[in-house]
MIKOLPA-332402 format. One record per residue (C-alpha): residue in one letter; y, x, z. Coordinates in pm, 1 decimal. Layout:
<rs>
<rest->A | y->Y | x->X | z->Z>
...
</rs>
This chain:
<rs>
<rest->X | y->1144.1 | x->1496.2 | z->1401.3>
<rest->X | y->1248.2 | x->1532.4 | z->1782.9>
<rest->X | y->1106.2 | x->1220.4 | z->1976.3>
<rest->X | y->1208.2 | x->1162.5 | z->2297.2>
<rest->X | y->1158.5 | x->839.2 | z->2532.6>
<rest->X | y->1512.4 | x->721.0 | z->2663.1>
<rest->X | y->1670.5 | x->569.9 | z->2946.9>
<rest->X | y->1950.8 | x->339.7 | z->2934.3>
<rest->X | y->2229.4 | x->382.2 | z->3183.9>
<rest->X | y->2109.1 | x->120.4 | z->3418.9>
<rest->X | y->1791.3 | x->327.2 | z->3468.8>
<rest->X | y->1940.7 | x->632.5 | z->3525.8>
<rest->X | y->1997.8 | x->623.3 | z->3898.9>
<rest->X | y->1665.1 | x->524.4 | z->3936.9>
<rest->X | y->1607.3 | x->841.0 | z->3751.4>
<rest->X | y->1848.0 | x->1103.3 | z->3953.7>
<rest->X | y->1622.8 | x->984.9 | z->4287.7>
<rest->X | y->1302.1 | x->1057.8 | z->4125.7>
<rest->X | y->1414.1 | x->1440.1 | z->4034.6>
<rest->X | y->1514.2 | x->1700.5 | z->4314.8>
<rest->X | y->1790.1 | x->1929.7 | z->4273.4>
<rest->X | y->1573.0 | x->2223.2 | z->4138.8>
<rest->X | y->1480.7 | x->1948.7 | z->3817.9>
<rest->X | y->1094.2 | x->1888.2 | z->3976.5>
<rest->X | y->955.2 | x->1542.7 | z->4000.3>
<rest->X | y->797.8 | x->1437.7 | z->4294.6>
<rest->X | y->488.2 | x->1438.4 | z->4308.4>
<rest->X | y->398.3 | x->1055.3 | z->4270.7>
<rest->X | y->645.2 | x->1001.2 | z->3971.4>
<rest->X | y->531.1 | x->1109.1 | z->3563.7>
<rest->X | y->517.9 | x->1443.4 | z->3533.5>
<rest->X | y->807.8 | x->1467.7 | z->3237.2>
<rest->X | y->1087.5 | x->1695.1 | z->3212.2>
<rest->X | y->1472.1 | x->1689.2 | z->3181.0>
<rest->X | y->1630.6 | x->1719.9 | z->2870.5>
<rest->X | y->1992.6 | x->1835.3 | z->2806.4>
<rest->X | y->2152.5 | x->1461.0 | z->2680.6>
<rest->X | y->2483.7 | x->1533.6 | z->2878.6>
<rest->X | y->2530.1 | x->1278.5 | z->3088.1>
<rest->X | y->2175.8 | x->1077.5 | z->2956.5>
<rest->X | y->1869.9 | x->1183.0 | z->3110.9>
<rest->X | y->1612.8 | x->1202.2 | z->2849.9>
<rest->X | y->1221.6 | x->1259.3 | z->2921.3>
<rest->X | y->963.4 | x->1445.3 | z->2660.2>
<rest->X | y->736.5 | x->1178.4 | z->2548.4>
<rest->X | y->440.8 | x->1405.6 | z->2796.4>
<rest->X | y->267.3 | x->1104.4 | z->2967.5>
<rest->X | y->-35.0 | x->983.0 | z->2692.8>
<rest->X | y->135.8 | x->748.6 | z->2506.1>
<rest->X | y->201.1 | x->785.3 | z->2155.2>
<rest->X | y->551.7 | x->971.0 | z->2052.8>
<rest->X | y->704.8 | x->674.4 | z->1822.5>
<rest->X | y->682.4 | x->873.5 | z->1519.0>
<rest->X | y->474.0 | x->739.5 | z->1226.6>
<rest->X | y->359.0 | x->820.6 | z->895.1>
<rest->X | y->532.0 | x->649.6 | z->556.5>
<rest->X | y->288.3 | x->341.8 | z->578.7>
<rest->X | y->364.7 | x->283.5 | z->965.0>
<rest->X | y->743.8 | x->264.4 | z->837.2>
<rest->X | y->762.4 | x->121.1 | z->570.6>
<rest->X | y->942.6 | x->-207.3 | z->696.1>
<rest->X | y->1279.9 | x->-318.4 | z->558.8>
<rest->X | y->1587.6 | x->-270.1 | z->762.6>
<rest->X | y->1845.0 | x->-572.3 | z->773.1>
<rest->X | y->2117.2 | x->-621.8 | z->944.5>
<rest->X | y->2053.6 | x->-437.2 | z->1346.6>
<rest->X | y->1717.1 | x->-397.2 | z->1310.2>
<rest->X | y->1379.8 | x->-321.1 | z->1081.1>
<rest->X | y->986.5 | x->-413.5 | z->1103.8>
<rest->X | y->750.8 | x->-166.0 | z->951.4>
<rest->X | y->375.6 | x->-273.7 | z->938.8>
<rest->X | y->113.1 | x->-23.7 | z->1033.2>
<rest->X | y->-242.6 | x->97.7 | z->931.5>
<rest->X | y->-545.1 | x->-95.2 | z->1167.0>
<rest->X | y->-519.7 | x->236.2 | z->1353.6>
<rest->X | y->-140.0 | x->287.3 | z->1438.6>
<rest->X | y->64.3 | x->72.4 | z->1647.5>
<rest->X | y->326.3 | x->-145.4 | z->1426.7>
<rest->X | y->733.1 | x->12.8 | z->1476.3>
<rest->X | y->1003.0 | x->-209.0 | z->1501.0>
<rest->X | y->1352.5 | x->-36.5 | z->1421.5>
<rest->X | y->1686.9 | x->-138.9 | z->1583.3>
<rest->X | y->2003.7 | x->82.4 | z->1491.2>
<rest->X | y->2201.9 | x->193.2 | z->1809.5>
<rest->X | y->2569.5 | x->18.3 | z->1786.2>
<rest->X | y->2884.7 | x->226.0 | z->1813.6>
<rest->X | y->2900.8 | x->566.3 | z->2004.5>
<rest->X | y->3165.6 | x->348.2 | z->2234.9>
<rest->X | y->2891.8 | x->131.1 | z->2350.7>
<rest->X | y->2748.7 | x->385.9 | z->2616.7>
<rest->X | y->2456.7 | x->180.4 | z->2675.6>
<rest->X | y->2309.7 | x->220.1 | z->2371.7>
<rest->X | y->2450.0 | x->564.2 | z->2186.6>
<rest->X | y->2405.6 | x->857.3 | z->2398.6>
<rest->X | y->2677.3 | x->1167.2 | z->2384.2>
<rest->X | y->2741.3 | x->1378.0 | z->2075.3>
<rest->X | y->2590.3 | x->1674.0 | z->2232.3>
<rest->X | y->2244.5 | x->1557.0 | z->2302.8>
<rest->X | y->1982.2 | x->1653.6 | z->2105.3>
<rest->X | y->1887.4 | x->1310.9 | z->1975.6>
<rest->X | y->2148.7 | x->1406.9 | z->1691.4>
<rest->X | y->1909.9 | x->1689.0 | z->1576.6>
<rest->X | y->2190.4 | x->1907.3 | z->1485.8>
<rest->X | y->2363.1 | x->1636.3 | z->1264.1>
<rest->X | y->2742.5 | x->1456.4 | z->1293.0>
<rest->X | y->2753.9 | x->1078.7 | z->1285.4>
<rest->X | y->3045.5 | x->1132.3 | z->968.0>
<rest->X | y->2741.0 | x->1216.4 | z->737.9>
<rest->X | y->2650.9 | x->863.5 | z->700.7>
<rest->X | y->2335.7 | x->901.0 | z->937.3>
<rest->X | y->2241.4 | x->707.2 | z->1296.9>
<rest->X | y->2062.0 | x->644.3 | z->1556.0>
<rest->X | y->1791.2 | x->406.2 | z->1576.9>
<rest->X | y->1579.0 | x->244.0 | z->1839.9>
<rest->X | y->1193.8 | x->312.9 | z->1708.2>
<rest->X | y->936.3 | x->90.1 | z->1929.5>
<rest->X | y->558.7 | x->140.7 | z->1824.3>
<rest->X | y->335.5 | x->-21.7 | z->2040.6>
<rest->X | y->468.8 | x->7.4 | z->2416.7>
<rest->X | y->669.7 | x->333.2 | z->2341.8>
<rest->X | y->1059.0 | x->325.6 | z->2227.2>
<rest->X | y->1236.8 | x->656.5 | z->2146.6>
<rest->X | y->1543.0 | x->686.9 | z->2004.7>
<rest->X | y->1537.5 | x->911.5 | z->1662.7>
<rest->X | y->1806.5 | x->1041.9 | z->1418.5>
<rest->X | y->1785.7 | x->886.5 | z->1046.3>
<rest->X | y->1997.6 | x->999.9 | z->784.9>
<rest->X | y->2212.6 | x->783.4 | z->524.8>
<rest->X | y->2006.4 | x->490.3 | z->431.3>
<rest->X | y->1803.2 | x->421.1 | z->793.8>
<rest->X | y->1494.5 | x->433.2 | z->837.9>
<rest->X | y->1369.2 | x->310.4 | z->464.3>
<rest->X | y->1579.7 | x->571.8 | z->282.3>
<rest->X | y->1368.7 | x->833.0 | z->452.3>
<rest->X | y->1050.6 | x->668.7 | z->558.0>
<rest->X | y->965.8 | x->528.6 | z->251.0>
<rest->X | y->868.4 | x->755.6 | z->-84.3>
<rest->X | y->815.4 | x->666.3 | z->-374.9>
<rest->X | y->452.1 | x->681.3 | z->-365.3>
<rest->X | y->455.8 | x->412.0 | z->-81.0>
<rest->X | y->672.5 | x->191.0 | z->-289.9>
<rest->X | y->402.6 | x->210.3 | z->-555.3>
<rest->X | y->124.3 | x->42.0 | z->-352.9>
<rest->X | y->399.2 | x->-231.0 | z->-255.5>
<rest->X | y->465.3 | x->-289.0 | z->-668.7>
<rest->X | y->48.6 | x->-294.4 | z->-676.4>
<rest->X | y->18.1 | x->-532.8 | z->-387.6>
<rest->X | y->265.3 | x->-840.4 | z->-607.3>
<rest->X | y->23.0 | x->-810.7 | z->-890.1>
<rest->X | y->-243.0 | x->-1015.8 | z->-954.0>
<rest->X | y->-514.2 | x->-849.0 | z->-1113.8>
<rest->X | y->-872.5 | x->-1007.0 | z->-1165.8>
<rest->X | y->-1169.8 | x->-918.4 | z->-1332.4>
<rest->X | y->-1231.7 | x->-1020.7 | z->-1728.4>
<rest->X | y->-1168.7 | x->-1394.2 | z->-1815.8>
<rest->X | y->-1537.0 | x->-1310.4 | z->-1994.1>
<rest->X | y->-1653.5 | x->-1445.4 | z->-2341.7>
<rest->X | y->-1973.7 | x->-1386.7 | z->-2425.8>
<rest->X | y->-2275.4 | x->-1493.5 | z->-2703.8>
<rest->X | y->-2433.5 | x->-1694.5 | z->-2618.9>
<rest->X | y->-2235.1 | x->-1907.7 | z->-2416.8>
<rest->X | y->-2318.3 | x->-1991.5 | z->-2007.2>
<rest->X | y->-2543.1 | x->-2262.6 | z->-2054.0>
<rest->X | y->-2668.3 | x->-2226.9 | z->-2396.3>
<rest->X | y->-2959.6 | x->-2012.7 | z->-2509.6>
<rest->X | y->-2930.6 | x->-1708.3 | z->-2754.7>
<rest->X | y->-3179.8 | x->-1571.7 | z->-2930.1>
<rest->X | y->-3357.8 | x->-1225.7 | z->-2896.8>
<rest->X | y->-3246.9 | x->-937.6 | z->-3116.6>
<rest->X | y->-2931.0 | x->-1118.2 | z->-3215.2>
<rest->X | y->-2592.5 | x->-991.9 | z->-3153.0>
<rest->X | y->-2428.0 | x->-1048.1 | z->-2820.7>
<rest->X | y->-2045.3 | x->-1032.3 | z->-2825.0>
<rest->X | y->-1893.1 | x->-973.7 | z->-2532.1>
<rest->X | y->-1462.9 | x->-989.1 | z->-2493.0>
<rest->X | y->-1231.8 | x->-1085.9 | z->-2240.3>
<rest->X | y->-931.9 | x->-1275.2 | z->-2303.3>
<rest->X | y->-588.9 | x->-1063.0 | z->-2290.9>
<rest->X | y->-360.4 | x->-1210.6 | z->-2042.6>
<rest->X | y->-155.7 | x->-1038.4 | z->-1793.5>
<rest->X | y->-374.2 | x->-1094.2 | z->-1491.4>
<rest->X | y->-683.6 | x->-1016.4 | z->-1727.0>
<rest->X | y->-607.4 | x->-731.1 | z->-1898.3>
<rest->X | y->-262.1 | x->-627.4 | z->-1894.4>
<rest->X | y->14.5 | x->-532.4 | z->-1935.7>
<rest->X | y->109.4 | x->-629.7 | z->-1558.8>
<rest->X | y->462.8 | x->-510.8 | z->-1443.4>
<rest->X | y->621.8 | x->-531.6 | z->-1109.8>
<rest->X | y->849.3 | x->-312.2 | z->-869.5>
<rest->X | y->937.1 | x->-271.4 | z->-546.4>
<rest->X | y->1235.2 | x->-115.6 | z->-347.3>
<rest->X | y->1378.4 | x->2.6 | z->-13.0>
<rest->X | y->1630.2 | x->284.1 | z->76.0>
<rest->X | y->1775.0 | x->282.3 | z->-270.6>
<rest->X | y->1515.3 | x->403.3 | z->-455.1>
<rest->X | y->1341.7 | x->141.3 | z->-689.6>
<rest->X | y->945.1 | x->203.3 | z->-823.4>
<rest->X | y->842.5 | x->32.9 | z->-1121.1>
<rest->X | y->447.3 | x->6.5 | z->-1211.5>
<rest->X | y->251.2 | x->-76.1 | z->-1464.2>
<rest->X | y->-102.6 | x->-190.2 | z->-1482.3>
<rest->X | y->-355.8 | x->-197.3 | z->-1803.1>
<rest->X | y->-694.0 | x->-203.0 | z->-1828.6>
<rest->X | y->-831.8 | x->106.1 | z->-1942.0>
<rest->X | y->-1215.4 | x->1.9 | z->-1974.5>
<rest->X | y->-1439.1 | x->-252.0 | z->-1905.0>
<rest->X | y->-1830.2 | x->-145.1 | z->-1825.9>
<rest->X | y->-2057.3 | x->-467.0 | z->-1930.2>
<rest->X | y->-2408.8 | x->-439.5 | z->-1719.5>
<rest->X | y->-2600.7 | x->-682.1 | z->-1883.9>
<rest->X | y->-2858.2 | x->-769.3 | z->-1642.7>
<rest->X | y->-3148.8 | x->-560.6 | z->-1860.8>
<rest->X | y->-3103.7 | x->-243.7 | z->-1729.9>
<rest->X | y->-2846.8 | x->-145.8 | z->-1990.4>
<rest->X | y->-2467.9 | x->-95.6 | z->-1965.0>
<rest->X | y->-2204.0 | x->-136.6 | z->-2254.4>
<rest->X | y->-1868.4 | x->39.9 | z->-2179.4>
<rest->X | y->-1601.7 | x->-69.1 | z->-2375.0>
<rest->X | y->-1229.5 | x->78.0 | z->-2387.8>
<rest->X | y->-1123.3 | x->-251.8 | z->-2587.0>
<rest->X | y->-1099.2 | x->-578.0 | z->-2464.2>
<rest->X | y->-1318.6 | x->-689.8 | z->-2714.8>
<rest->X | y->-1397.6 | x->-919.2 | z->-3062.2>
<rest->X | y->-1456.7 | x->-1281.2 | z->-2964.3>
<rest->X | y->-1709.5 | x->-1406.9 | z->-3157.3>
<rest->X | y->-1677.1 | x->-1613.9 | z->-3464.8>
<rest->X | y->-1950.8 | x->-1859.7 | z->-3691.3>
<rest->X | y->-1836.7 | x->-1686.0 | z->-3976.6>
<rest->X | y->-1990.4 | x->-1344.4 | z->-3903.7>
<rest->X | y->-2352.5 | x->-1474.3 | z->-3872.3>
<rest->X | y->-2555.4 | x->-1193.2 | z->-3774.2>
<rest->X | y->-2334.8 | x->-912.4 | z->-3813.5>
<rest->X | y->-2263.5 | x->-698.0 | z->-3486.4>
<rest->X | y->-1978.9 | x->-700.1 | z->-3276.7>
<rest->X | y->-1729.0 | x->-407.2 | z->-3417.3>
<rest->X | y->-1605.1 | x->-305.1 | z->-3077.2>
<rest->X | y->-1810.6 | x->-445.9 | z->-2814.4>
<rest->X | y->-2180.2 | x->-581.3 | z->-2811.1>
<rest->X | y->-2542.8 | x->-577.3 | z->-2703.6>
<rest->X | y->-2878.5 | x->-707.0 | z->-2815.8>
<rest->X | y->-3164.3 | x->-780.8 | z->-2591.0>
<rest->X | y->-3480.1 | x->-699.1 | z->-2653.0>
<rest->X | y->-3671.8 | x->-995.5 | z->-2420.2>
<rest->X | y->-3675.8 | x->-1324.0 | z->-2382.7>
<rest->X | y->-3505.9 | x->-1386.0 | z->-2052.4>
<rest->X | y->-3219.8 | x->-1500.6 | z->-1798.2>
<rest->X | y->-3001.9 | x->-1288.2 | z->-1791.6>
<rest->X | y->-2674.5 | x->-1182.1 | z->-1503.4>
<rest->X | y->-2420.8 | x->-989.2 | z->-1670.1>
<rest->X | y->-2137.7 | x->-843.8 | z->-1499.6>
<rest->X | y->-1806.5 | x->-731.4 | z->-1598.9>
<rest->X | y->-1626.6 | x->-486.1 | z->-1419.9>
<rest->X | y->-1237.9 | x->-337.5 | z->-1532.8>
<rest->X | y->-1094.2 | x->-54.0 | z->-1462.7>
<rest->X | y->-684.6 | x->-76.6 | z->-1440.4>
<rest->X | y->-500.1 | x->171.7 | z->-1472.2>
<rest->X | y->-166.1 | x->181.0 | z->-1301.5>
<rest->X | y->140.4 | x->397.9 | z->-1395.5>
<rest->X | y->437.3 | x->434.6 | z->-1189.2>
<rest->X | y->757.6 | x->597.6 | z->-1190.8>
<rest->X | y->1076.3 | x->615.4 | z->-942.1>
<rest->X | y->1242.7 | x->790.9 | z->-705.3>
<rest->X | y->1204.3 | x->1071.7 | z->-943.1>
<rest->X | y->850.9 | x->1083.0 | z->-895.4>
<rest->X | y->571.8 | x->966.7 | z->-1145.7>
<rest->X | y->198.2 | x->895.3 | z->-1054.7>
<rest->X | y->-70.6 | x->663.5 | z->-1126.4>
<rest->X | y->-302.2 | x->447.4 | z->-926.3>
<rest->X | y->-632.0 | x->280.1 | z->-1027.8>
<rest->X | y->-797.3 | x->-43.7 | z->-897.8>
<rest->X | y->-1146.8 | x->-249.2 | z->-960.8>
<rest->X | y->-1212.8 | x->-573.4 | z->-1081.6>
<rest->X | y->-1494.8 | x->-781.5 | z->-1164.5>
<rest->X | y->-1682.5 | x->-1095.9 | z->-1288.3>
<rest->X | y->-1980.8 | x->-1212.4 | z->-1411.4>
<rest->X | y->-2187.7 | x->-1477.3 | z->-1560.9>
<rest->X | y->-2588.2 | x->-1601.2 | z->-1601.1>
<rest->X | y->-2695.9 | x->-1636.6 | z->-1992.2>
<rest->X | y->-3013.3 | x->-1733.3 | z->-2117.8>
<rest->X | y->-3220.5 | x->-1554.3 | z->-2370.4>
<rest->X | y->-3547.0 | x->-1685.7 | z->-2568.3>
<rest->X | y->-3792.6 | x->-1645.5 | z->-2840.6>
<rest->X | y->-3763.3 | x->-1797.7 | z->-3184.8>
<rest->X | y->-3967.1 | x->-2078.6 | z->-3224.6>
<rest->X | y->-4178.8 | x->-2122.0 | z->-3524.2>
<rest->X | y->-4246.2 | x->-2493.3 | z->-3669.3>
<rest->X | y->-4577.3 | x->-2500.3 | z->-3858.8>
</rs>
């Protein structure tokens, strides 16, 4: 995209003095050059500042009424977008024939829009739509649908309970419970420009370290545990230790988020975990 700096008409005589007749700056003024806006002077963006144009995260800000906010990476400055008003306004909308227009006539639907990143405004063409429409894709849109979930670790159940002591080589169950923020399904969607994404997070395993050097990997959510299965293993998802011992077991799910929009499809995925401290001992044997 052609990005230019701009000056507004009240800085253009200001301008004319600073440019001799053969189009040469002097020598104590920026060394830019003269573009061909008609009767706007426009100057390449040539003295070390950045251009104004950013990449889909930079932009993706929504644009209401005259003007739009996008938020940018820790790296890039934050853009602010204003549209220009009416081509009658000459303070603000430059001539047809300058090359701000990139080419295109204001009947397709498209404008002209103030972009300020940082400490550097240019003025840049945008189609139908403003800056969203073609700023933000699909895939950006996805992370925004990501970012109103809440997704945590496993709500974890476990034998035997925090606080209680199990015994060594009985079964350990180990579950989580099945909610939305827990396990999934998890649904939200986000849009801007027209285009609408909708995702869809589930947890597509859940690896168990339980503290002994071992690691259970489970692609359920689990079997809670119940008195009337005594001894009898978990079906799905379980352990035994070995030694008597305390024990820190973590729980860590992977989620697995699908999205579609825009005409576009992908999938994201995201880590959460938990954990809790169990206690293990020896049976004790009453003479």
């Amino acid at each position: 995209m052609l990005s230019r700096r701009w000056l507004t008409s009240a800085s253009v005589a200001a301008a004319l003095a600073a440019v001799s007749l053969s189009g040469h700056a002097h020598a104590d003024e920026p060394d830019v050059g003269v573009g061909t806006c008609g009767m706007w002077i426009c100057t390449e963006a040539g003295t070390g500042g950045s251009s104004g144009s950013t990449d889909s995260g930079s932009q993706a800000g929504g644009a209401e009424g005259g003007g739009a906010e996008g938020g940018g990476s820790d790296d890039k400055p934050k853009c602010t977008y204003k549209k220009a008003n009416g081509y009658e306004d000459v303070e603000s909308q430059p001539v047809l024939d300058s090359d701000f227009w990139e080419g295109h006539d204001p009947s397709d639907g498209g404008a002209l829009w103030y972009v300020t990143c940082g400490e550097t405004t240019t003025l840049q063409y945008f189609g139908p739509g403003g800056p969203d429409a073609e700023a933000v894709s699909p895939a950006v849109l996805a992370q925004r649908a990501l970012a109103k979930m809440l997704l945590r670790g496993p709500e974890i159940g476990i034998t035997p309970k925090p606080g209680g002591t199990g015994v060594v080589g009985m079964p350990v169950y180990l579950w989580t419970e099945t909610g939305a923020e827990t396990y999934g399904p998890n649904t939200a969607t986000a849009s801007a420009g027209g285009v609408t994404v909708t995702a869809t997070a589930k947890v597509s395993r859940i690896v168990w370290s339980m503290g002994d050097g071992k690691k259970v990997v489970c692609t359920t959510a689990g079997t809670p545990y119940n008195a009337k299965f005594g001894a009898e293993p978990s079906p799905d998802c379980g352990h035994r230790y070995t030694k008597a011992s305390r024990y820190h077991v973590t729980a860590t799910s992977t989620w697995v988020i699908d999205w579609t929009g825009g005409g576009q499809s992908g999938q994201l995925t995201e880590a959460r975990d938990s954990a809790v401290d169990i206690a293990v001992g020896e049976v004790q044997v009453v003479n």
